[in-house]
C-alpha positions in Angstrom: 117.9 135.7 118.5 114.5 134.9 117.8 113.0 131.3 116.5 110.0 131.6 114.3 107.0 129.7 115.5 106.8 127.3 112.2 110.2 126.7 110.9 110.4 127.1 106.8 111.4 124.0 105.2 114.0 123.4 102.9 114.0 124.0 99.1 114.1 120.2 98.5 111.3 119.5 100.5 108.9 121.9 98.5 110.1 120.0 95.5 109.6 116.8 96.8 105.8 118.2 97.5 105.1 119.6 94.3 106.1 116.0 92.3 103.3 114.8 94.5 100.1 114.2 91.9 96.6 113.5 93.1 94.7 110.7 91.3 92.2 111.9 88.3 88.7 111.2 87.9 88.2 108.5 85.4 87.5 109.5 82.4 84.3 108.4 81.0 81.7 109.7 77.6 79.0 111.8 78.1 77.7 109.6 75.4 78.4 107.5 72.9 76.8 108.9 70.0 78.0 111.6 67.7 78.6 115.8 68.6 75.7 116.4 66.4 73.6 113.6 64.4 74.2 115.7 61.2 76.9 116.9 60.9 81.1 115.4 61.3 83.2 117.1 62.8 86.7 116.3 61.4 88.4 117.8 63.7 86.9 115.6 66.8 88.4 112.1 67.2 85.3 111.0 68.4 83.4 112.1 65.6 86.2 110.4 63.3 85.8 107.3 65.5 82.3 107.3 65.8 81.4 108.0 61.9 84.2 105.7 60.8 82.6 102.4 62.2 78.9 103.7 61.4 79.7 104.3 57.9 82.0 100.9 57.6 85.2 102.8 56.4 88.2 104.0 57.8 89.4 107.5 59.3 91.4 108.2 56.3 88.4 107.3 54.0 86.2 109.1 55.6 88.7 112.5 55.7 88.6 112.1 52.1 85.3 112.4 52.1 84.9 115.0 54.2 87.1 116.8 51.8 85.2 116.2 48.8 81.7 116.4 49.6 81.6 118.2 53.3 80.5 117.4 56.7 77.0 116.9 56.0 76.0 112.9 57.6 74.0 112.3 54.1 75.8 113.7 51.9 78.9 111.7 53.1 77.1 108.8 53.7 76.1 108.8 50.0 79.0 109.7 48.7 80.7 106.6 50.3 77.9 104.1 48.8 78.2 105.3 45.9 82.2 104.6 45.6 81.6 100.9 47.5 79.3 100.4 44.5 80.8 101.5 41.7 
């Protein structure tokens, strides 16, 4: 009867092993400006974020917006003063 040089270890252990989580880098922006300067992005938080506190008006606001007049900065941006004035 042979005895292999490095015994296996049990199933449990492995387990044990894989629960085991390393630490992630923390997270931090590239920037803190928009994607792009001229265009939103509605599907990108932090374009939502971003525009929404520029333009003085909240995400949902802004997604309406976006709906009726595009993703265009000035054409938004318009279109918003124009409502807060009327």
């Amino acid at each position: 009867m042979s005895h292999p040089d490095h015994p296996k270890p049990h199933e449990h252990e492995e387990v044990e092993k894989s629960k085991l989580r390393t630490a992630h880098a923390e997270h931090t922006e590239p920037h803190a400006g928009p994607h792009d300067p001229k265009e939103i992005n509605p599907k990108m938080s932090s374009d939502i974020a971003y525009w929404s506190k520029e333009l003085h008006v909240t995400g949902d606001q802004l997604h309406e917006a976006i709906r009726a007049h595009g993703t265009h900065v000035e054409k938004v941006r318009a279109a918003l003063h124009h409502h807060k004035t009327a």
